[in-house]
N, C-alpha and C positions, 0 to 999 in steps of 0.2 A: 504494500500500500504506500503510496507517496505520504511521505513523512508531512505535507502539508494538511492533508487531512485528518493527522494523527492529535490528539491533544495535549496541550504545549507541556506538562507533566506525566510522562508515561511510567516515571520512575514513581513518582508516590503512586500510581494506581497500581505499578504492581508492588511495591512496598503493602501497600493496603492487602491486596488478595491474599499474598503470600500471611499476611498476617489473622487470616481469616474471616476477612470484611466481603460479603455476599454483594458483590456487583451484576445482577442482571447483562448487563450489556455495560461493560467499562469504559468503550469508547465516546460512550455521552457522558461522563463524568467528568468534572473539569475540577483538579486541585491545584488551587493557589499556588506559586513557587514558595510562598513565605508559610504556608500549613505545615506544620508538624506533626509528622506522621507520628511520632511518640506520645501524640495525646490525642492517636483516634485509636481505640479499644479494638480488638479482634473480634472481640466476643460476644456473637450475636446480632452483629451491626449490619442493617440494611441499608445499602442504597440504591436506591431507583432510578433508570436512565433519566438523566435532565438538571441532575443535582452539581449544584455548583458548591463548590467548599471553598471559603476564603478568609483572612487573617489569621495573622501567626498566635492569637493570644485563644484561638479556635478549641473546644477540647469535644470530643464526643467518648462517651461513656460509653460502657456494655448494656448492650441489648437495644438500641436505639434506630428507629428506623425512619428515613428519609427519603420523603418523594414518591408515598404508597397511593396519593391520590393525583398527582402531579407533580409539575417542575419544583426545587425546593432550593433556596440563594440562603445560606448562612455565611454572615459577615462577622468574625471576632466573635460568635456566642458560643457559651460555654452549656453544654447540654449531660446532666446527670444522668443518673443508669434508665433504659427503657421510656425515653423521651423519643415521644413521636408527634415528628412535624410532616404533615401530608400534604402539605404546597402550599409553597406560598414565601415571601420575602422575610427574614428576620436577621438585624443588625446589633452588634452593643448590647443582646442583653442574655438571659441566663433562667436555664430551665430546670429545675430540680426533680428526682425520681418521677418518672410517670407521668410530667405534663404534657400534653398535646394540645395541636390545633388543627383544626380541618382544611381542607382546600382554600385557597386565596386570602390567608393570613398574610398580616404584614405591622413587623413588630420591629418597632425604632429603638433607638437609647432610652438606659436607664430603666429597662423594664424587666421585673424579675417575679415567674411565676412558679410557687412554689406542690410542692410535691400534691402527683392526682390532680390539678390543675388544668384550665384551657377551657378551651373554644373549640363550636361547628366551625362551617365555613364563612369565610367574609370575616375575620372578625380585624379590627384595627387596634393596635395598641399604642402607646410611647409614654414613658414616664409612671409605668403601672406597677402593680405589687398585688399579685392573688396569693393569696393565702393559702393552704394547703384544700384542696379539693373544691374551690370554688370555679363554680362551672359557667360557664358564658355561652349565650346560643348564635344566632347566625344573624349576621348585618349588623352587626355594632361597630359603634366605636368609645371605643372606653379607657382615655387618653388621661394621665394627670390625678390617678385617682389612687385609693388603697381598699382593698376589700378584705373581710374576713368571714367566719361564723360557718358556724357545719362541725361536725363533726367526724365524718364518715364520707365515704363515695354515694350512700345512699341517703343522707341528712347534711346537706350540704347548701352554701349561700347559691344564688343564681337569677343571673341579669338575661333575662326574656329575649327573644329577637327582635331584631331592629329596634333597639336600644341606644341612647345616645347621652355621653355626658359630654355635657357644652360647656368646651374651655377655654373659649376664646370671648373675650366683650366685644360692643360696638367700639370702644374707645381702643380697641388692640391690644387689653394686656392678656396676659394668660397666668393671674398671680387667682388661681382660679380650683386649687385641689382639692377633693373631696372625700371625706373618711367613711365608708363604710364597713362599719363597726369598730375596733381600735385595736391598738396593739399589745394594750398587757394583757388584756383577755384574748383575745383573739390567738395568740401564739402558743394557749394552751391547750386547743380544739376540745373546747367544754360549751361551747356559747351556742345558743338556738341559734340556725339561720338568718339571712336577708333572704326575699325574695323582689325582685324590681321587676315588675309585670312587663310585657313586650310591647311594643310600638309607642314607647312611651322613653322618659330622659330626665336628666337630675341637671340643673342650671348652676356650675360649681360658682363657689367653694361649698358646700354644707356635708351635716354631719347625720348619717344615723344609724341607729339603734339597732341593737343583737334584736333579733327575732319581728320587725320591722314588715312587715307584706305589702308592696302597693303594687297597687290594683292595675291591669294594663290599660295602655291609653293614659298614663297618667304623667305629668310632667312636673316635678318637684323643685319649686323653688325658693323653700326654705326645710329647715330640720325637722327628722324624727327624733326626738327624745325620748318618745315612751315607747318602752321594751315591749314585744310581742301585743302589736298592733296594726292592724288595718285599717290603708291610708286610701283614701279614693277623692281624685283629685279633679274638679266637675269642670267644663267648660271653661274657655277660656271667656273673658271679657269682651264684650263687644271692640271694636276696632277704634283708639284715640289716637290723636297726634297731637304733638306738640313741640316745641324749640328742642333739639337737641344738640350741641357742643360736641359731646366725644369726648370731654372731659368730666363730666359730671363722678365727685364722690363721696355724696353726701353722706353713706356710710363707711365711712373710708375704717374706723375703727375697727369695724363686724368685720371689713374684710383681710385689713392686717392680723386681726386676733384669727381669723380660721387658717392663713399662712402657718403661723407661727406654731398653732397646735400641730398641723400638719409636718413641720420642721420633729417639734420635740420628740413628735411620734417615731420620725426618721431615727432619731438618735436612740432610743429607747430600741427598736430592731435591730439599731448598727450594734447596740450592747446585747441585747440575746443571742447575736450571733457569735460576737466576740466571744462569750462567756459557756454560753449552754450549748451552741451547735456548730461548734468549732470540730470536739472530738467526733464526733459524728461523719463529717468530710475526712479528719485523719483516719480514719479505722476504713474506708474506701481507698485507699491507696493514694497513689500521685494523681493520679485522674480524681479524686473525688477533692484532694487539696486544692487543685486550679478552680474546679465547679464555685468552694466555696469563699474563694478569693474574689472569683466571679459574682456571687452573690452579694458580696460585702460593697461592692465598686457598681453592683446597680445601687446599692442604696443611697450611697456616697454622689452616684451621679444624681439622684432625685434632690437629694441637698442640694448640690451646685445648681440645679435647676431651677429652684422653689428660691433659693438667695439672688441669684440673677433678674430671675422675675420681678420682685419683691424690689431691688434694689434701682430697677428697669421702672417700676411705680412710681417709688420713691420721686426719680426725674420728673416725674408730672406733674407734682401737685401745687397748686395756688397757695401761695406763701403770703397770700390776704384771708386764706381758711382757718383758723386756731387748728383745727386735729390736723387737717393735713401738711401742717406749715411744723407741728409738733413729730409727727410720723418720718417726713423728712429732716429733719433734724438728726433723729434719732437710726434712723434707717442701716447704717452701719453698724453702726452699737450693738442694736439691735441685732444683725445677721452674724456680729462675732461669740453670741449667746450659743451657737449650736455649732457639733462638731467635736466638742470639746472631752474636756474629762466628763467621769459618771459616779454613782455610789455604789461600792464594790458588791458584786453578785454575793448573795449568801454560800457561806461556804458550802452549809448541807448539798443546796443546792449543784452547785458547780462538781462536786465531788460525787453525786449522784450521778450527774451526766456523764461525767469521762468514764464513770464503772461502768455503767450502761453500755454506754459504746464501745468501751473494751471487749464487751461481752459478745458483741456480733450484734446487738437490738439493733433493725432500724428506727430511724427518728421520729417517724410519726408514732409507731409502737410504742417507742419509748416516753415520749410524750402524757400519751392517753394513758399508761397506765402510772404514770408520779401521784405519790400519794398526796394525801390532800393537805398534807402541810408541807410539803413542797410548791404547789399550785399556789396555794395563800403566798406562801416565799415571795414567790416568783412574779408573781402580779401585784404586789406591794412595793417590790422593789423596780420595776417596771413603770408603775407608776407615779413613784418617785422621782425617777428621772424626768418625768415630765413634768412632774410640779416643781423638781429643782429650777429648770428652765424658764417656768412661767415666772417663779417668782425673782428672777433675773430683770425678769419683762418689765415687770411690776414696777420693779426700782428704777426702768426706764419712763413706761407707760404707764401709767394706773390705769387711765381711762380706755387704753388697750385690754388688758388686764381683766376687767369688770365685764366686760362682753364675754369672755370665755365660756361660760357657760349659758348666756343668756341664750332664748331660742330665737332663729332666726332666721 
């Protein structure tokens, strides 16, 4: 065959086979010259003609199969054991045991979805964070957000089809992130589900509640608070107009304070990982060490994200406004609160996990069954982190501060 026809890597594709990686047809397989074939697994790894493999910081796991429903472009993502992507584009971000997505995915920076996880087909992400088994159906887009709740594969949170959270304003910002349900509970798969009914959307930033149902057709744009309840969201308003600017932020406060929880939340994750599900990735080997490096660096990116935006605000506001002439002021200060140090993991805690994972448990297993004064630990301390942060805020912003929990 004229070597022009041939694919410009023929050494990593037999590098690959020889290593026991199942190529249908190898000559449509296109790897990267910068792919490291030392962090694509032998073992059990499918690729299907059409699969593009690209950056060096790339890893695929054992048992992972690519391009089972069509073409499949992975840029730099780091994919844990038995992740199956079925087509579709995903860049920058990082898939932990068992998550999938269906045909015609396409999955940006800083998104990182974690174990039993994913989507039908269509579904669009960037800047996301599923939780372990939260399920997503087809035509979404669900960009800028964090989900939790579920328990199980069969008790699990889940965003309806044709689904939309809107994260962009009329005025262009996108400081716009929205928590469905949170992180100190949420990480210890005890918490009732979310269910976000289909052809319906949430207008970020807002927050809600474990156990949470609204109804489809319904478009959310303000908070659930109250746990295990049904939301039904009627008609919209007849049709008004009036003067609009592109600058209007009359709540400018509601929307730095649901920023900033969304930040401290980040950090509060970036510590469970550090602390509790670190050994977890070491007892996987070197492949499972890069996944969880990869995991730490989506979350690291949603920071950077979330302070950019925020700090991208900041530049806009009317310095004839008291809160907004107050918020830019502070706006720096403010985004050097996160990031930082935390208050150290209880020991019981930390020392339970690394046995755990010595012992061969996987994480979720390991997880569901922590006794219940571990859980109490674990989510005390988790939430602490995030009241350390708030109360940083405080001593900047009070009147930031006071909204935190107000609903809205």
């Amino acid at each position: 065959m004229d070597d022009a026809l041939l694919p410009r890597n023929t050494a990593a594709l037999r590098a690959l086979l020889d290593k026991g990686v199942t190529m249908p047809v190898p000559l449509t397989v296109e790897i990267g010259d910068e792919v490291d074939v030392e962090h694509v697994s032998g073992d059990g790894v499918v690729i299907h003609p059409g699969t593009r493999i690209r950056g060096a910081s790339t890893v695929i796991s054992a048992g992972c199969e690519l391009g089972r429903e069509g073409p499949v472009t992975i840029e730099d993502c780091r994919l844990g054991r038995g992740v199956a992507l079925k087509g579709g584009y995903a860049a920058r971000a990082t898939f932990l045991d068992g998550a999938n997505l269906g045909l015609g995915h396409h999955v940006r920076e800083g998104c990182l979805l974690e174990e039993e996880s994913g989507g039908a087909h269509c579904v669009g992400l960037k800047q996301t964070i599923l939780m372990p088994f939260v399920t997503l159906g087809s035509l979404i887009n669900f960009c800028d957000c964090l989900m939790a709740g579920g328990t199980s594969r069969t008790e699990h949170s889940e965003v309806g089809s044709s689904y939309i959270h809107f994260n962009f304003t009329p005025g262009g910002d996108k400081t716009t992130p929205s928590l469905f349900g949170d992180v100190p509970r949420g990480v210890l798969l005890r918490e009732p589900p979310i269910f976000l009914g289909g052809q319906g959307g949430a207008v970020g930033p807002v927050r809600t509640a474990y156990g949470a149902v609204v109804a489809a057709g319904s478009l959310l744009r303000s908070d659930i608070r109250e746990e295990r309840s049904l939301t039904i969201v009627g008609p919209p308003p007849a049709m008004t107009q009036r003067d609009f600017t592109g600058r209007e932020y009359r709540g400018i406060n509601r929307l730095v304070a649901k920023n900033l929880d969304y930040l401290a939340s980040l950090d509060a994750l970036e510590a469970w990982y550090a602390e509790v599900r670190l050994p977890f990735f070491a007892a996987q080997g070197a492949l499972g060490v890069l996944v969880g490096e990869g995991a730490r660096e989506a979350i690291a990116a949603g920071r950077r994200e979330r302070i950019t935006r925020l700090l991208a605000l900041a530049g806009r506001m009317d310095p004839g406004q008291a809160p907004q002439a107050a918020f830019a002021a502070h706006a720096q200060a403010l985004t050097e609160i996160f990031g930082g140090s935390y208050a150290a993991v209880p020991e019981s805690l930390s020392t339970h996990a690394a046995a755990t994972a010595a012992a061969g448990a996987p994480y979720v297993e390991a997880i569901r069954a922590l006794p219940d004064d571990l859980v109490n630990a674990g989510q005390h301390w988790l939430a602490g982190i995030i009241e350390d942060r708030w109360a940083d805020v405080e001593a900047l912003l009070p009147g930031v501060a006071r909204l935190r929990h107000r609903e809205a």
